[in-house]
N, C-alpha and C positions, 0 to 999 in steps of 0.2 A: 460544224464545218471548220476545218483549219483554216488558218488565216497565214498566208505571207507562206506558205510548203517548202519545203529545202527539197533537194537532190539528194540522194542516194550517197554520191561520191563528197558532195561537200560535207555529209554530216561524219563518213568515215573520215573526212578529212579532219573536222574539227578532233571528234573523239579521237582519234590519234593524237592533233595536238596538241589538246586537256591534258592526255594519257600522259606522253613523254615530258608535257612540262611539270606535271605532278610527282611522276618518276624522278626527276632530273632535282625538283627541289629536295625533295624528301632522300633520295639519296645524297645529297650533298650533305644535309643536315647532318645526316647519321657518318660520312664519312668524314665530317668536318671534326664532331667530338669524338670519334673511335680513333680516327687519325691522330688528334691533337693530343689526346690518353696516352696514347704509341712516345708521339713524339716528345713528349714532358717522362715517360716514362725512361726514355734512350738519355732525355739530358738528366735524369737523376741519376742514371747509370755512368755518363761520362761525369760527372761530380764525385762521385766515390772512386771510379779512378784516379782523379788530379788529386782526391782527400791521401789515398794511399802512397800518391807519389811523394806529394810533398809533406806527409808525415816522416818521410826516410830522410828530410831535409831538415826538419824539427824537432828529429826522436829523445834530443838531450834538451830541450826547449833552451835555449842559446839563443840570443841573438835571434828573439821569434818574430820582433816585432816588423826587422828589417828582409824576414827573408818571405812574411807577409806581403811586403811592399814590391819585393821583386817576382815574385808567384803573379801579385795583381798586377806589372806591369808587362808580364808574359802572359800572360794567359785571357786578363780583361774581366778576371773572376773574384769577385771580394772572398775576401781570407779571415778570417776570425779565429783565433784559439783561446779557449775559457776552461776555466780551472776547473779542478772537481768540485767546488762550491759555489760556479757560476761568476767568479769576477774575470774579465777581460785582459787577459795579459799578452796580447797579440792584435790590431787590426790593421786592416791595409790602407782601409779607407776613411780614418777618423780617428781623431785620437782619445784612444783606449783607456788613459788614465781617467776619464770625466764620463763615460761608458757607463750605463745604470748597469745591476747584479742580472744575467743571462740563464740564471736557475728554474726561471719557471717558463723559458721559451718551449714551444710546441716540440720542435725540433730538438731540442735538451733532453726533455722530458723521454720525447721516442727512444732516442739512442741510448738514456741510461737502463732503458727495460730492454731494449732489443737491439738487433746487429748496429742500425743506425735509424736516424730521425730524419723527418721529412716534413715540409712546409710549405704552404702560398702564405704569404704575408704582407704586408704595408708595415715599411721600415723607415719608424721615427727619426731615425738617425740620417737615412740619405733620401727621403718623403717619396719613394716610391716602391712601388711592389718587387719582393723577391722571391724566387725560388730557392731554398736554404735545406740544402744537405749535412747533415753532424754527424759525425763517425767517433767515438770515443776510445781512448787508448790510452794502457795501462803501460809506467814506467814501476822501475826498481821502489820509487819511493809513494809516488803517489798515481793519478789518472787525471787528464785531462780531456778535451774534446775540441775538435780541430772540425772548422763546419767552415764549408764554400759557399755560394749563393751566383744564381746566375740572375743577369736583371729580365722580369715578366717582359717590359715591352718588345726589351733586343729577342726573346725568344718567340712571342707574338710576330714579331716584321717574319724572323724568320721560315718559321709555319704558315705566312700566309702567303709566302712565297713559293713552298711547295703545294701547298695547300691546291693554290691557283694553279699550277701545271697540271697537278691530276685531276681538278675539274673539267679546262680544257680538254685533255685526254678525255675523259670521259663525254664531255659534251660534242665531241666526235665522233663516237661510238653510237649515241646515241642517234647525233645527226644524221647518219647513216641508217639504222635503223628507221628515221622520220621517212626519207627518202626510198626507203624500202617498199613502206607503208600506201606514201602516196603514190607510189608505182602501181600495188596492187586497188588501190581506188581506184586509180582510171582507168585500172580493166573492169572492175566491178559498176563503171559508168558507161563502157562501153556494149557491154553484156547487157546493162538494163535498158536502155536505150536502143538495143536490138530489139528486144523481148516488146518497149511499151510500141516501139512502131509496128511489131506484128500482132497485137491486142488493139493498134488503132485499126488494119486493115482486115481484123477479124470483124470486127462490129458493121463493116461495110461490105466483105467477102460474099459472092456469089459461086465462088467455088471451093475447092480443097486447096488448101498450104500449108506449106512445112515451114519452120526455123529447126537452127542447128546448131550448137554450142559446144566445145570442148574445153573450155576455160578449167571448170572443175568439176566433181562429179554431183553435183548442186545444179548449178547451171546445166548438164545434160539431162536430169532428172527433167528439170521446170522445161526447158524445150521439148523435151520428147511428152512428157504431158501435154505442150500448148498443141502439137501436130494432132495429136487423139483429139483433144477439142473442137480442131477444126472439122477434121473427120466427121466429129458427131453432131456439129451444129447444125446439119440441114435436118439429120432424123429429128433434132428436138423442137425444131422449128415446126417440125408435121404432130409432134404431138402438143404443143403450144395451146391448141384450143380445146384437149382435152386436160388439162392442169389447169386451166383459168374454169374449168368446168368443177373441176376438184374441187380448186378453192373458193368459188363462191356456196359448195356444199358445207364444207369445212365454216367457213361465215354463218352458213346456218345453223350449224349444227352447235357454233358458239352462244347464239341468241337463245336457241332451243335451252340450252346449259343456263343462260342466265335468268331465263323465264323461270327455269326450274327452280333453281335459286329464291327466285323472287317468293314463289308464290308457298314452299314451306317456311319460309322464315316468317310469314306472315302472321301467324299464328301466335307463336314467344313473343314477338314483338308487340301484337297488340295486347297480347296478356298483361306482357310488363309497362306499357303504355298506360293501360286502365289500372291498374295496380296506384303508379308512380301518381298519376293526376289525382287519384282517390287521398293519396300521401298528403300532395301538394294542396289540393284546395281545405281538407276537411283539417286543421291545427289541432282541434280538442279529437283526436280520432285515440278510442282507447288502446291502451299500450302492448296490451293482447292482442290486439285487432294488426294494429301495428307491425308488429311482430311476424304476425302471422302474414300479412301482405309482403314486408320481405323477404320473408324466407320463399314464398310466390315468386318474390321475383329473382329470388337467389339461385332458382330452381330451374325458371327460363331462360337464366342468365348460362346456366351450367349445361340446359340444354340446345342452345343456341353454340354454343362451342362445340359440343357434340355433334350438329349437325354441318358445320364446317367440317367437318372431317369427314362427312358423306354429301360432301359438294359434286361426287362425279357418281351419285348414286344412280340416277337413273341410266347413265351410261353404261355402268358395270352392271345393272342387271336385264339389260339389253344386250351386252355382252356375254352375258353370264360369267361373269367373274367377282361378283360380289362374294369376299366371305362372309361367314356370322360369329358371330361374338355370343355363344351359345351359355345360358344360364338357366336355372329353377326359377320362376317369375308367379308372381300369382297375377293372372289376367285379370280379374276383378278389380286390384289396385290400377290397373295401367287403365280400366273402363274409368274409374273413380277420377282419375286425374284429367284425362281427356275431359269428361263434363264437367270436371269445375272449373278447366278452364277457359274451354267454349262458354260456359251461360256467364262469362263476363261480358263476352262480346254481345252473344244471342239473348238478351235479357228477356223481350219479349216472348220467347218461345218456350216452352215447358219441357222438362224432359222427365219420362216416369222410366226408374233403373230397377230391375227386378231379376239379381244375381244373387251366385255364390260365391265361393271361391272356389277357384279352378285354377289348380300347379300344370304349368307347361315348360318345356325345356325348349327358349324361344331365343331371340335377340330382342333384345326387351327395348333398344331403341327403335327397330323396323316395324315389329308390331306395333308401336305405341304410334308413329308416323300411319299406318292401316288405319288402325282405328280410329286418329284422330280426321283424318281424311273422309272416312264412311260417315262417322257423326256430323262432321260440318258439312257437308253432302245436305245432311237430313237435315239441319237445319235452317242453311243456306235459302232450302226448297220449300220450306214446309212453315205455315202461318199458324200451325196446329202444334197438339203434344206430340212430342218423338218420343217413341216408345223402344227402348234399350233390355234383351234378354239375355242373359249369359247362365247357361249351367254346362252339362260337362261334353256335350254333343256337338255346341255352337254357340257363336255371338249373333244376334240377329239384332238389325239398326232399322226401323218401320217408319217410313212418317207418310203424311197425308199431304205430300206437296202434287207440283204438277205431274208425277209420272214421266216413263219412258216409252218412245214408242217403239213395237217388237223389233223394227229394222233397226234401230239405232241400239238396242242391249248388246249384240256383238261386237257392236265398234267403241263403246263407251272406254273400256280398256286399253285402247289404242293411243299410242302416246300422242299429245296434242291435239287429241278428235274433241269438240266442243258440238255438246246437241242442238245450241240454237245461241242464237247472239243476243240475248234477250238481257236484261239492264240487271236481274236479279242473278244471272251468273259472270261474278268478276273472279272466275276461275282460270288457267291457266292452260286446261286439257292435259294433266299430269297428275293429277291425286290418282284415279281410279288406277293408271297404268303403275305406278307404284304400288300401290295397293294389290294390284295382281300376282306381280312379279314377286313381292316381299310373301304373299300366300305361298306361290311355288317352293321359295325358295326353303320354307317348314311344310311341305308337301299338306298344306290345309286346301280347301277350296273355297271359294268364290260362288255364292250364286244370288243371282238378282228374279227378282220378281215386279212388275210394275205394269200397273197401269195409269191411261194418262188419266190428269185430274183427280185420279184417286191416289194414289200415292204408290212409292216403292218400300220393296222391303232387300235389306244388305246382308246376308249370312256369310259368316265365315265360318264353314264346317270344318269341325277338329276331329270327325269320324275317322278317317283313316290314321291320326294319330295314335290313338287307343289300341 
C-alpha cells in the first residue's frame, strides 16, 4: 500500500520543477564556460589589435620604455617588449632593468613557432594572474616580441557581468515556460478529478452515465471508455454469479494440478530419500556401492527436473495437446529401472521380471511414468510376488492384491476416481488416468483384468504397434 499518495497535478508540478531547475543549472554551467571560452577568446583578439597598434609606435624601438608607460596609462593594459634573447628592454609596470630573462615564457615560446603566443599565468612580478598575448616582430637588424597582458580578475568582474544578464534572460525564458507547464497541470487536475468523481458515482450508480472530455485526445479516449463501462456494468453485474462460479472451478482445477504434482514426484523423492539415508547412516559403505547409490540419485535428481517440465501434464493430455519427444527406447531398460527403483520403497514385496528386449519408438519419459504408475499399483496392493511379463505383444503387471470390482474398472481411469478410502491407498486418483492417456497417445492399449481378493492383472498391448 502507498503511504502519504500525491495528486496527479502536484507530482506534474514537481517533475516540471526538478525538470527546469535541472535544465536551468546545467545550461548555465555549459553557458558559463562556452561563453567564458568566447569571451577570453574576443580579449585575445582585442590584445593583438593594441600589440599591432602599438608596435607602429615602437617599430624603431626608441624610447620603448616610455611609450610602454603611456600605452599602459591609456589603455589599463601591461606592456612588455623583450629581445630576441629574452632580456626586457621595455615594461610599463616595473622596472625592466632587475626583470629575470623571458626566453622561456609560455607565451615566448608560442609566438616564436607561430603567428603569436598565448597565456593564463600568475605573475611573479605583479603577484596576480594574467592573460598575456606576444606577438613577435622582425626589424632590419634584429626581432624582438612586443606582449600585452590583460589582468584575470578585471576580466572575471567583467564576464560575470555579462554572464549574469544572459542568465537572467534565460531564467525568464525559462520562467515562462514553468508557468506554461503549471497551466497545463491544473487542467490535467481538473480532468482527473472529473473522471475520479465519475469512478466514485460508478461504484454506487443504479443507472447509465456519461462523462465528457475534450481537453485532449487522451482524456476523450478515457471518457468515452468510462461511458461504455457504465453502459456495461449492469450486464456484468447479471453475469457476476456465473464468473465466481468460474472461479471457484478454476480453485479446483489448481488443487487438482497440485495434487497431481504431489503425487508423481513421490516417487524420485523417495528413491533419493532411501539412497541419501542409506549414504548417511552406513560411513564404512563400499565405494562401489557408493557410487553406484549416487549415480541412483544423480538420476532421480535429472528426472525430477524432467518432470517439472511436465508439471501441466495431466492437463495437456486432457486437452489433448501434449506433444511427444519421440525416440528408439528399449522397454526392458525403462521395466528394469522402474523395479529397482520401487523395491527400495516396497522391500517386502517380491517382484519375479521375465523379459526381453523390446525396441519401441516411445517418449521414454511418459512411458517410463505408465509403467512406473502400473508397478507401484501392484505393489502398493499386493502382500504377495508381482509378477512382471514383457516380450514383444505386451507388458503385463499381475499381482495378488485386493482386486477391482467390475463396476469400478471403467472408472479407475478417470482422473481423480479413488476405489475406496481405504489406509493402504495413499494415492491421489491420477496414476491410472495418466497411464491411459500416455497409452493413447503411442496408440498402445490398456486393459485390466481383476478380481476382488484375488488380484489384478495390467497389460499394455503393443499389438497394434506392429
Amino acid at each position: 500500500m502507498i503511504k502519504n499518495p500525491i495528486k496527479l497535478h502536484d507530482i506534474f508540478f514537481r517533475k516540471f520543477l526538478y525538470l527546469f531547475v535541472a535544465i536551468f543549472l546545467i545550461l548555465c554551467l555549459v553557458f558559463y564556460f562556452w561563453i567564458k571560452s568566447i569571451y577570453i577568446e574576443q580579449v585575445k583578439i582585442s590584445l593583438l589589435h593594441n600589440i599591432d597598434i602599438a608596435q607602429l609606435q615602437i617599430s624603431q624601438l626608441n624610447d620603448t620604455n616610455n611609450i610602454a608607460k603611456s600605452i599602459k596609462a591609456a589603455t589599463g593594459l601591461r606592456v612588455t617588449v623583450i629581445s630576441n634573447t629574452g632580456k626586457v628592454i621595455a615594461e610599463s609596470d616595473k622596472e625592466f632593468k632587475n626583470m629575470d630573462n623571458h626566453i622561456d615564457r609560455i607565451e615566448i615560446i608560442q609566438a616564436k613557432n607561430k603567428s603569436f603566443g598565448f597565456a593564463i599565468r600568475y605573475s611573479n612580478s605583479l603577484q596576480k594572474y594574467l592573460l598575456y598575448v606576444a606577438k613577435r616582430y622582425n626589424t632590419k637588424d634584429d626581432s624582438y616580441y612586443l606582449r600585452m597582458a590583460r589582468d584575470v580578475e578585471f576580466i572575471d568582474d567583467k564576464f560575470f557581468y555579462m554572464a549574469l544578464k544572459i542568465a537572467l534572460l534565460f531564467f525568464g525564458f525559462l520562467g515562462f515556460g514553468f508557468l506554461v507547464s503549471l497551466h497545463i497541470s491544473k487542467e490535467v487536475q481538473i480532468q482527473t478529478e472529473n473522471i475520479l468523481k465519475f469512478l466514485r458515482n460508478l461504484t454506487k450508480q443504479t443507472r447509465v452515465s456519461n462523462i465528457n472530455s475534450n481537453y485532449s485526445i487522451e482524456f476523450v479516449q478515457i471518457t468515452k471508455l468510462l461511458s461504455k463501462v457504465s453502459k456495461n456494468l449492469a450486464k456484468k453485474n447479471r453475469l457476476k454469479s456465473k464468473y465466481n462460479t468460474k472461479l471457484k472451478l478454476s480453485n479446483i482445477q489448481k488443487d487438482d494440478i497440485i495434487s497431481a504434482i504431489s503425487h508423481e514426484f513421490k516417487n524420485p523423492i523417495a528413491v533419493i530419500d532411501g539412497y541419501t539415508q542409506t549414504l548417511l547412516e552406513d560411513k564404512q559403505l563400499n565405494q562401489t556401492i557408493r557410487e553406484r547409490f549416487l549415480q541412483k540419485i544423480h538420476l532421480n535428481t535429472i528426472k525430477l527436473a524432467d518432470m517439472v517440465d511436465r508439471l501441466r501434464l495431466s492437463i495437456k493430455l486432457e486437452d489433448g495437446n501434449q506433444s511427444l519427444n519421440i525416440e528408439n527406447t528399449n522397454i526392458n531398460n525403462c521395466v528394469k529401472q522402474a523395479v529397482e527403483e520401487l523395491q527400495q520403497i516396497y522391500k517386502k514385496t517380491d517382484i519375479m521380471i521375465t523379459s526381453c528386449d523390446v525396441y519401441l519408438d516411445i517418449d521414454k519419459t511418459l512411458i517410463s511414468i505408465a509403467i512406473n504408475n502400473l508397478i507401484e499399483n501392484a505393489l502398493k496392493y499386493s502382500s504377495d510376488t508381482v509378477f512382471i511379463r514383457l516380450d514383444n505383444h505386451s507388458l503385463s503387471i499381475t499381482d495378488s492384491g485386493i482386486g477391482i470390482k467390475p463396476t469400478d474398472i471403467e472408472k479407475i481411469t478417470q482422473k481423480f476416481y479413488k476405489i475406496s478410502s481405504s489406509i493402504h491407498d495413499n494415492s491421489l486418483g491420477i496414476g491410472l488416468f495418466l497411464v491411459k492417456n500416455i497409452l493413447n497417445l503411442h496408440s498402445f492399449k490398456l486393459s485390466v483384468e481383476s478380481e476382488v481378493n484375488i488380484g489384478t492383472k495390467f497389460e499394455i498391448i503393443f499389438e497394434d504397434y506392429f
